[in-house]
N, C-alpha and C positions, 0 to 999 in steps of 0.2 A: 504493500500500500504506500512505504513510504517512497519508493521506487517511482509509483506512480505519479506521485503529487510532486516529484523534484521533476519528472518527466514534462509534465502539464505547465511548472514555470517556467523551464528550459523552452517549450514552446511558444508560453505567451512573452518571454524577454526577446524571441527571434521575431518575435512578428512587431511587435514594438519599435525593433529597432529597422526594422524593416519600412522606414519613413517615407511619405511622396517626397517630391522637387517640387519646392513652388515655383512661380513664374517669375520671373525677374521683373518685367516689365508689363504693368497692368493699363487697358484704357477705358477711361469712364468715358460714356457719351452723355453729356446732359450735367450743366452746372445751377441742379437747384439744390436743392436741402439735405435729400436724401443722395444725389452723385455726391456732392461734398461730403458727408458723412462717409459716404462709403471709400471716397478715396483719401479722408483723413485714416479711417480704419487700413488701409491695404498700406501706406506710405507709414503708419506707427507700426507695422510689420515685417519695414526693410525694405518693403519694394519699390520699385522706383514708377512711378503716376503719370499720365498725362490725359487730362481733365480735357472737354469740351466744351464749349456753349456757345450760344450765337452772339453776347454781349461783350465786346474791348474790351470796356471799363470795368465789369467787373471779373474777367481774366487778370486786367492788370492789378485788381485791386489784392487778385488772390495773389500773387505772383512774388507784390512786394511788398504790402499791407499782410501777407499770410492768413487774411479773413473775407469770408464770401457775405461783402457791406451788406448784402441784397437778402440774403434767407437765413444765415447763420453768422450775424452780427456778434453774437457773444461768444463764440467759439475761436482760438487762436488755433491756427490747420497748423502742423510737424512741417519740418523742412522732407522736401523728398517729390514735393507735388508742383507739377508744372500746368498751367493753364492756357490754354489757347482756344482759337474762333478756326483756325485752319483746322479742316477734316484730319488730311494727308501729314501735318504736320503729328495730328495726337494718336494716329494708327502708326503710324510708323516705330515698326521696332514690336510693334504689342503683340505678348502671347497669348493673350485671352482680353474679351474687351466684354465691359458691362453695362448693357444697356436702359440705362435710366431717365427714360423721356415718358413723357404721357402717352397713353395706352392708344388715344386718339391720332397720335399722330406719328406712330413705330412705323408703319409701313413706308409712309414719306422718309422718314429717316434714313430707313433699309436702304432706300433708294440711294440716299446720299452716301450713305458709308462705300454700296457695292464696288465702288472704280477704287476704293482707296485700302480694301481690305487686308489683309497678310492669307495667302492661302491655308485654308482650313482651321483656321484660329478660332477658338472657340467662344461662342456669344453670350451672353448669360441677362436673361430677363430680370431686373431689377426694378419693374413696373408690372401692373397687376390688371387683370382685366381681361373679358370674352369681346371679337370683334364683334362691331355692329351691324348688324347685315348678314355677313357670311358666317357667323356663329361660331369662329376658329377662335381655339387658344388663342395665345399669342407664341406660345412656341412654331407653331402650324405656320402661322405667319409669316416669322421668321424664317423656318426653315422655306417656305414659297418662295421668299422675295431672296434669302440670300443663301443656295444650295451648297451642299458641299461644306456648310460646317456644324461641330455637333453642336445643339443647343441646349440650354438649362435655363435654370430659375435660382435666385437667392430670395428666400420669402421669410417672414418670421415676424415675431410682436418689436418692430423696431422704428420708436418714434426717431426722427433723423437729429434731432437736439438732442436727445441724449446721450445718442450713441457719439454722436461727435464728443460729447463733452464726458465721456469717458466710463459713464457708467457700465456696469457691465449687462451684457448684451449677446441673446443668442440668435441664432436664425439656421434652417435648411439649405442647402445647397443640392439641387438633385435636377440630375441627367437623366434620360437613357442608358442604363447602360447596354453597349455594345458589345458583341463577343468576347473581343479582345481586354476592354473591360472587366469582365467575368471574367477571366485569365490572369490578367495583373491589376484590382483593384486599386491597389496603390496608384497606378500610373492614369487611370481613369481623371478628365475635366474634374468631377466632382472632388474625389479626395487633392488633387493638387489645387485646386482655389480655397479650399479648407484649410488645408495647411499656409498659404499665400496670404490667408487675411485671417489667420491665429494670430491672438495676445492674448493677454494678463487679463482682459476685459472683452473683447471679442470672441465668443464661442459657436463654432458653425459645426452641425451636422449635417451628415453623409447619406442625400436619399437616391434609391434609382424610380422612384414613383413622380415625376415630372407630372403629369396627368393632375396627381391628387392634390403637388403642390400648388398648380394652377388654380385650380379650382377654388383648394380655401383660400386663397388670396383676391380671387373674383368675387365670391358671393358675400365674403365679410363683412365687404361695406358696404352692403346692402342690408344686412340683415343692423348694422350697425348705423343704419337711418333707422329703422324701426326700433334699435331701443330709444335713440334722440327724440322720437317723437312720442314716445310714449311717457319720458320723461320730463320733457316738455310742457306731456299733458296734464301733468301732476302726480304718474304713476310713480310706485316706487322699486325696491329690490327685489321683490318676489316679481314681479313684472319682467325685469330685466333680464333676471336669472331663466327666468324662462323660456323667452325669445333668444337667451344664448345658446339653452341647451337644444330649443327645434333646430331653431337656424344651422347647428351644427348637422342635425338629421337634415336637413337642407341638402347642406355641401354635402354628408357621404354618398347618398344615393344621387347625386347628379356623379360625382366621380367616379363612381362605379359604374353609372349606364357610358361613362367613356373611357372604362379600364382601367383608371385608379384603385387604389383602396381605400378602405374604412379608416386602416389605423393607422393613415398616414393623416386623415384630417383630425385624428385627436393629437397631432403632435403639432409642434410649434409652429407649423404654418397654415393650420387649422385652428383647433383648439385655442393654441398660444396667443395668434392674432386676430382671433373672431374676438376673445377678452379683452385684447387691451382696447382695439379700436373702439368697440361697444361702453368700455369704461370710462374714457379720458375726453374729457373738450377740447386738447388737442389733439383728435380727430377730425379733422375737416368734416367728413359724415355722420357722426356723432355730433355733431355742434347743428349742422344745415337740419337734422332731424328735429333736437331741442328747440330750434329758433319754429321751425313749420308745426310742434306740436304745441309750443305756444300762440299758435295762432297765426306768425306772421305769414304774411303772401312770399312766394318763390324772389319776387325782384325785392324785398326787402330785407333777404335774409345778407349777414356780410355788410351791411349799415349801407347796402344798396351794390357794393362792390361786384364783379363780373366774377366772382372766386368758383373755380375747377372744383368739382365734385365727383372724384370716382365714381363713388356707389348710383351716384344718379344717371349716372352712364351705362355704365353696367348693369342698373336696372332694366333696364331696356334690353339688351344683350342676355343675360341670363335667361330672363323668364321668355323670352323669345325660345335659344336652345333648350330650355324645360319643357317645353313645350313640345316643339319638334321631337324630344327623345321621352315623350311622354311621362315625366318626371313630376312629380308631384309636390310645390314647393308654394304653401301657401301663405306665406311671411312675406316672400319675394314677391308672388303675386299683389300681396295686398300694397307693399310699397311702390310699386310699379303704378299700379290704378291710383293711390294718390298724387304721387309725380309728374304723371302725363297721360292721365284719363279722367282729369280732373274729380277724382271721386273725394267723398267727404272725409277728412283723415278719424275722427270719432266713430259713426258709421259704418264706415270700414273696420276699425278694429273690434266695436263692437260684433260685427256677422264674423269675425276670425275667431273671437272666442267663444261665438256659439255654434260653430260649424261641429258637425256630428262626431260624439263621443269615438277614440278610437281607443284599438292596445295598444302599449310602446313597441313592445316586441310586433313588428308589425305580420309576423309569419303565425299570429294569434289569432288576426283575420275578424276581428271586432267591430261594428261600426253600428252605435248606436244614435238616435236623434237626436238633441239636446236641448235638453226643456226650454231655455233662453228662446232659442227657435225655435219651438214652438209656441210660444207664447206670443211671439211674435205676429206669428203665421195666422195668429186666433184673432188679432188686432182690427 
């Protein structure tokens, strides 16, 4: 036995030491909150950065200021990180680049990157969202518009202030994996950007469920308008707590009818980030919920400002592929019909909570009336 057990650490010290290579040189596309966060996180890990955005002033502000004036005013960035407006200039040299633009506008992007790209360098989705229209991931997308290289996701509960400002901080990183992958994990995109953007404070794990990580990074802040607004309305924890744990039954069976799993949405790109978004008012969709469940009108949430709302995007895109894959999601549904089907946001969540008795376990097969509703019905 004892044989054994010196056996067993003899093995796990080989495999330990048996480390990926990171990548030397990393490219962020996209210089808002979250690319800055992310390439303070990859340059505090050695590697050496080069940042994109369409704005001079604030390239140059990051450059020689070492802080982005524009989204991340309180944060001082590590030496290591270079800023630039030239495409060709911040691909250059890069072995893997992370794409951090809005979900609305990646395919344009793709466009732009394709004439400057390093062959077969791999892409990594760092924006969250189902296209509108053609109901594709965003990896799908990706791989359309830019072929021939492999692509992932970085997803997890990670406000972009904080992570910059050092707190510690986890998130998923998950590929495909590829045959040759399953042969030498180590050498796999996934584990070497794991290892590339490891610290003391930065904690990434290691998925091959791309699918599943999509998906709870899409539906989150959707279901993360609906606790805003229910909170808004005056509800309180038992409320909230609730609509976290459907919403999570949400995200599994949509990832599942597109070959994900279960128990990758109870992990930190699921579970992890359906909580915090749903928790914190620095969640943009969390906040735009709170403001519309107190009553305000659409144009007066933001103190009237034009401010980007994932989830209200993706509403629209989700419950569309719900739909189409016959997916049952009736949280999503209901915030959809208040956003742009003009329906009553009250009214609405009152028919959500009387809609017919079910079981959790849903191979239980239960589906009774619900008094609420029928009382209703008697009106």
């Amino acid at each position: 036995m004892d044989g054994q057990i010196l056996n067993l650490r003899r093995d796990t010290d080989t495999r330990m030491r048996h480390s990926a290579r990171p990548y030397s040189r990393i490219a962020v596309i996209g210089m808002g909150s979250w690319g800055t966060a992310l390439a303070a996180v990859a340059a505090s890990a050695g590697r050496d950065v080069r940042i994109w955005g369409r704005r001079p002033k604030l390239a140059d502000d990051i450059n020689v200021k070492r802080i982005n004036t524009r989204y991340l005013p309180e944060a001082q960035l590590p030496e290591g990180i270079h800023a630039t407006t030239d495409l060709a200039e911040a691909l250059d040299g890069a072995e893997i680049v992370l794409l951090v633009t809005p979900s609305r506008t990646l395919r344009e992007v793709c466009a732009e990157l394709k004439p400057h790209l390093p062959k077969g360098v791999p892409l990594v989705l760092c924006c969250k969202g189902i296209e509108q229209g053609t109901g594709y991931l965003l990896s799908y997308l990706v791989a359309e518009e830019l072929p021939g290289h492999p692509v992932g996701a970085l997803s997890g509960p990670t406000f972009a202030k904080e992570t910059v400002l050092g707190h510690p901080t986890a998130a998923t990183i998950a590929f495909d994996f590829r045959y040759v992958d399953r042969l030498d994990p180590h050498e796999s995109p996934a584990a070497r950007l794991a290892v590339s953007m490891s610290s003391s404070v930065f904690r990434p794990y290691i998925s091959d469920d791309l699918v599943g990580v999509e998906i709870g990074g899409a539906v989150k802040n959707v279901i993360a308008i609906a606790c805003g607004m229910m909170t808004g309305a005056g509800f309180a924890e038992n409320t909230r707590a609730a609509l976290i744990a459907r919403g999570m039954d949400e995200m599994k069976f949509l990832a599942e009818a597109l070959g994900g799993r279960r128990e990758t949405v109870t992990g930190l790109s699921g579970a992890g980030d359906l909580t915090l978004t749903c928790s914190s008012m620095t969640s943009r969709n969390m906040s735009l919920g709170v403001q519309l469940g107190e009553g305000k009108r659409r144009d007066e949430c933001f103190d009237g400002k034009p401010v980007v709302v994932e989830g209200e995007v993706n509403a629209v895109s989700v419950v569309d592929l719900a739909r189409r894959l016959g997916v049952h999601m009736p949280i999503s549904e209901a915030v959809h019909a208040i956003l742009h089907e003009g329906a009553d946001l009250s009214q609405t969540f009152t028919e959500l909570w009387a809609r017919p008795i079910e079981s959790e376990p849903r191979a239980l097969s239960i589906r009774i009336a619900h008094p609420s509703a029928v009382d209703q019905d008697r009106k």
